[in-house]
C-alpha positions in Angstrom: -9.1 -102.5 36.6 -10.3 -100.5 39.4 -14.1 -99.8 39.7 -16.4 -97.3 41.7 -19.9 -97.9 41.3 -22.2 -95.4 43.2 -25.5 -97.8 43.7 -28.5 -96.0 44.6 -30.6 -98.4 46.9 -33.8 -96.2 46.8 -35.6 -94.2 49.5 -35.6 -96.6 52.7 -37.8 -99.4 52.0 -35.7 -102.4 51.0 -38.2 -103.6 48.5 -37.7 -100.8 46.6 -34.3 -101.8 45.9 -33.9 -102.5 41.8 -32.5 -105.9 40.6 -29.4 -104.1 38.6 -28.7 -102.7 42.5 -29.0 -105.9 43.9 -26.6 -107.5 41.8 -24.0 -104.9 42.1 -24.3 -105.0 45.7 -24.0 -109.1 45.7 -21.1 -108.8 43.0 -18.9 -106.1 45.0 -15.7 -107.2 46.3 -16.6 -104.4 49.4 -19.6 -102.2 50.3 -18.7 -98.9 51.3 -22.1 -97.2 53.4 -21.9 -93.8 54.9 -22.5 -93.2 58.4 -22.3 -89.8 60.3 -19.6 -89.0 62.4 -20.7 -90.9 65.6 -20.6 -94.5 63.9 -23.5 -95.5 66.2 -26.6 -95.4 63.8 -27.3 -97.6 60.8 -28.5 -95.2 58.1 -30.9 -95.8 55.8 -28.3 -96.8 53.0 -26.7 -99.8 55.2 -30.0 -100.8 56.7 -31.0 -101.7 53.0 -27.8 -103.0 52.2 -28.0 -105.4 55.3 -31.6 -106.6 54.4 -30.9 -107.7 51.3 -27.0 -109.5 52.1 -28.3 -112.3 54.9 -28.7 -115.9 54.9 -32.2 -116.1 53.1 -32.3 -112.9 51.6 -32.6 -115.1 48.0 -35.3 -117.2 49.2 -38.9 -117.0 49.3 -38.6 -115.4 52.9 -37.8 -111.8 51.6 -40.9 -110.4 53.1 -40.3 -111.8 56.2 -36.7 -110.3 55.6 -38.2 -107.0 55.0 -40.4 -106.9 57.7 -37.7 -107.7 60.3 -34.9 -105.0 58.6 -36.7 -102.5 57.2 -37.5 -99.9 60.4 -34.9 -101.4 62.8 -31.9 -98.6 62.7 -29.7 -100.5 64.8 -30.1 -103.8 62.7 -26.5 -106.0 63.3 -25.2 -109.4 63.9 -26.0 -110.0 67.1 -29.6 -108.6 66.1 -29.5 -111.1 63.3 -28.4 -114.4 64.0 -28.7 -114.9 60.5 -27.0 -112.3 59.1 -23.9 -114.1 56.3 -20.5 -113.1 58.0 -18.9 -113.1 54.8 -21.4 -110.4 53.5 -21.4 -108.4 56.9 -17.6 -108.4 56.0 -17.8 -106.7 52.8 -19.1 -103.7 54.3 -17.1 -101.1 55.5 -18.6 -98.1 57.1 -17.2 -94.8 55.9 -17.5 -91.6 58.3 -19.4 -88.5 56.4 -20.7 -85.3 57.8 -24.2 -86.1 57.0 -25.1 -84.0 59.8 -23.5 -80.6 58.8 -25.2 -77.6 57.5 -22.7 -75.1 57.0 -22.0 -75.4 53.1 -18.4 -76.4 51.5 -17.1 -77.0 55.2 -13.2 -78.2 56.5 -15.4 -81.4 58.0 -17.0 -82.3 55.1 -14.3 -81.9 52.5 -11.9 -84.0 55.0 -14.5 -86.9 55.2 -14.7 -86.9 51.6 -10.7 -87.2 51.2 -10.7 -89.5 54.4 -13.4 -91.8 52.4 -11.5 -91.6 49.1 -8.5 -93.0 50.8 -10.2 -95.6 52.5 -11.4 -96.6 48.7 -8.3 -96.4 47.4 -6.1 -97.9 50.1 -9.2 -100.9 49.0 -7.8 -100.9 45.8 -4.4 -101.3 46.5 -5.2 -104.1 48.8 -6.8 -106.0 45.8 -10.0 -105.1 45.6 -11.7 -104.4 42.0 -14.9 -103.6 42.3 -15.9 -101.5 45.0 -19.9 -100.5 45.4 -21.0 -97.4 47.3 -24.7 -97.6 48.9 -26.4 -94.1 48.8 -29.9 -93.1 49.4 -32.0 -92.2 46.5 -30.4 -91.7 43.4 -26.4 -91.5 43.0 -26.8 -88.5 40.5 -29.5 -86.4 42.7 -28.2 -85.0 45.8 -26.1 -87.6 46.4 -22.7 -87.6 48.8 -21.3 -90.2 46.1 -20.4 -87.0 43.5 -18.7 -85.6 46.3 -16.8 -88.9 46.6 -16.7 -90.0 42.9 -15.1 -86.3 42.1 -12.6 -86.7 45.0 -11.6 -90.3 44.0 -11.3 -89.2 40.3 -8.8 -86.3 41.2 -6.6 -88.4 43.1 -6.5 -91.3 41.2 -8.1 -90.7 37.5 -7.7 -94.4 35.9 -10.6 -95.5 38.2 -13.6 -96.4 36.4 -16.9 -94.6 37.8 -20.3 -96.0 37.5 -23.8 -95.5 39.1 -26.9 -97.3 38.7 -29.8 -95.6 39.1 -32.4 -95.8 42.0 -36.0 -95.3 42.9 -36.3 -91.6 44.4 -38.0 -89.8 47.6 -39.9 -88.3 45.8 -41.3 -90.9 43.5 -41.5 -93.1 46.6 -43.8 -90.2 48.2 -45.9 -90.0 44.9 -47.2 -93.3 44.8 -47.4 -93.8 48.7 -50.1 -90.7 48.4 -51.0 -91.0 45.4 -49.9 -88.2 43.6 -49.3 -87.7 40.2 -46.0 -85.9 39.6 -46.1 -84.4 36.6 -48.3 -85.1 33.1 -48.5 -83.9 29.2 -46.6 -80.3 29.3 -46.5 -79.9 33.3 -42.8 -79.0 34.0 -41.6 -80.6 37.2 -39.3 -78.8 39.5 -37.2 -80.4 42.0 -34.8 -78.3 44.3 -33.7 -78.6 47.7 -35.2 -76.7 50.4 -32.4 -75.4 52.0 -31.8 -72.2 50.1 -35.3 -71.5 52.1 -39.1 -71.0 50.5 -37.9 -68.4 47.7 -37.1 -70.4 45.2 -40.5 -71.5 45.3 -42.0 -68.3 45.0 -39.6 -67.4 42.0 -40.7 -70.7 40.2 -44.7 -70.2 40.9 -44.2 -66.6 39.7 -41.8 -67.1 36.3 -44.3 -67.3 33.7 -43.5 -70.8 32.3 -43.1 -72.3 35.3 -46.8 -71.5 36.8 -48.2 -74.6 36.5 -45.5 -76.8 37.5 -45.4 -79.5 40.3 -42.6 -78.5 42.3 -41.1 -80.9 44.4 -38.9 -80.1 47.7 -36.2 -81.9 49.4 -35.0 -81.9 53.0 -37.9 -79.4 54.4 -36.8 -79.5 57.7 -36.7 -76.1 59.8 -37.4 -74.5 56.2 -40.9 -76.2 56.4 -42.4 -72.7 58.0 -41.2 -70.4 55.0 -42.2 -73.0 52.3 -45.7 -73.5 54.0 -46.2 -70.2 53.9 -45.4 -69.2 50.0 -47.4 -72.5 48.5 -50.5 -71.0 51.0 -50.0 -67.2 48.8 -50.0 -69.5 45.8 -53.0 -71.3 46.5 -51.0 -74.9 46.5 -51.2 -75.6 50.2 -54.3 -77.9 50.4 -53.4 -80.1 48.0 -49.3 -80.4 48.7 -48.2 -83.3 50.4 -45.4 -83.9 53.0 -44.0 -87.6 53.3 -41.3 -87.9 56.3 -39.1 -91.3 56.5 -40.9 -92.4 53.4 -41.1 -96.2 52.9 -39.8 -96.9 56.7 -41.6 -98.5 59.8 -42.1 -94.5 61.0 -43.3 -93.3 57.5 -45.8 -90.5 57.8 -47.6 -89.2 55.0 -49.3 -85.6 55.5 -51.7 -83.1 53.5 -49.0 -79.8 53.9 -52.2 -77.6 55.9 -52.0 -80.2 58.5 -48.4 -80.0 59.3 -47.0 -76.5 61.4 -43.4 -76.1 62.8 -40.2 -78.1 61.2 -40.5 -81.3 60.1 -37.2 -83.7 60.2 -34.9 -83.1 57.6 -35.2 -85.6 55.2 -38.7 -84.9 54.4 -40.4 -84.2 50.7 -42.7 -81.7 49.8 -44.3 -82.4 46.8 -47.2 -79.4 45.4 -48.5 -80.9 42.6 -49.7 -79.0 39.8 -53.3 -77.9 39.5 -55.7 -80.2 36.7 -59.2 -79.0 36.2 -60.0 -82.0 32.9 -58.5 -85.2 32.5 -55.1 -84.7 29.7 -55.8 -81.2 30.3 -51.8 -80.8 30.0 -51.6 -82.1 27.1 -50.7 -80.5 23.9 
């Protein structure tokens, strides 16, 4: 049997990685983590992944273990003399275009093909259960659908699995303390690169009005989105987290940040309560 199992490993903060995770990771024949094209910088995925997969990562020393991995980008070998070379061998680095913006592009459906066959070549060497480390969640925004839906065509016997992970944006609600969502508050999620009008058309739909709404990859967009939860009276009270759970984390009330932010940022604008269970019907 041939297995794909999309593991999400949470938002960047190693701790936050769930025990189901770890033991897929530990029990994978091969690690596949995504890296842009360049192959220089260890992402956020592998940097977790590499935390968790050295010499005393099962011992009492896991903070320390944290503290050492968790905001070093170019954590390796040579930078971890105690970093398990069987482990650091079960990871195979897979070129993506994490870096493109253009939509359903030639580069991004070729590294999606290019990482399928690298998965696939895997399995004819021998290998049976393959894990892919992704960011997040495997089923929200993630490249692995890309990858699952482009291993599936080609090769439709392999079994596909995900196990969940923590996400941005719950990361971002307990490092500010926000509440997300409570009694009949719908919550929105959506990414912010279709730009700040989705926003508006979900504060304005009359169901919808008292929703948190919750916005991923800001970025350049930030301006726009600013700009609508100011007309709608959310502004002072959203929050913008950037790097969430890493050594550069920073945590801002959204009239306080002007200009783009980095791109993967969340916006969360939380819904307004006036009485405690208010919401609740």
């Amino acid at each position: 049997m041939s297995l794909l199992i999309g593991v999400g490993v949470g938002p960047g903060d190693p701790e936050l990685l769930t025990l189901q995770a770890l033991r897929t990771l530990r029990e994978a024949d091969l690690i596949v983590v995504p890296v842009r094209d360049d192959r220089d910088e260890v992402g956020y995925a592998e940097a977790v992944v590499r935390a968790h997969l050295t010499a005393g990562a099962n011992s009492d020393d896991d903070k320390n273990t944290h503290d050492r991995n968790s905001g070093d980008k170019n954590n390796d070998d040579e930078n971890n003399p105690g970093h398990d070379s069987h482990d650091s061998a079960r990871i195979i680095r897979a070129p993506f275009a994490l870096n493109d913006r253009s939509g359903l592009s030639e580069r991004r459906t070729s590294a999606w093909e290019s990482a399928a066959s690298l998965i696939l070549q895997t399995f004819d060497d021998g290998a049976t259960t393959i894990a892919f480390a992704t960011i997040g969640d495997p089923n929200i925004y993630s490249t692995f659908s890309y990858l699952a839906e482009t291993v599936r065509a080609a090769r439709p016997e392999v079994e596909i699995r995900t196990v969940p992970g923590i996400t941005a944006m719950q990361a971002l609600a307990a490092a500010s303390g926000t509440v997300l969502c409570e009694g009949s508050e719908p919550l929105v999620l959506f990414p912010a690169l279709g730009g700040a009008s989705a926003v508006d058309e979900v504060l304005r739909h009359a169901a919808l009005t008292g929703a948190t709404v919750v916005a991923y990859k800001g970025g350049r967009h930030w301006p726009d989105l600013r700009e609508t939860l100011a007309d709608h009276g959310r502004l002072d009270t959203t929050v913008v987290g950037s790097h969430v759970g890493r050594h550069d984390q920073a945590l801002h009330r959204g009239h306080a940040v002007e200009g783009e932010i980095p791109y993967l940022s969340t916006v969360i604008a939380p819904s307004t309560r006036t009485i405690v269970g208010g919401k609740l019907e």
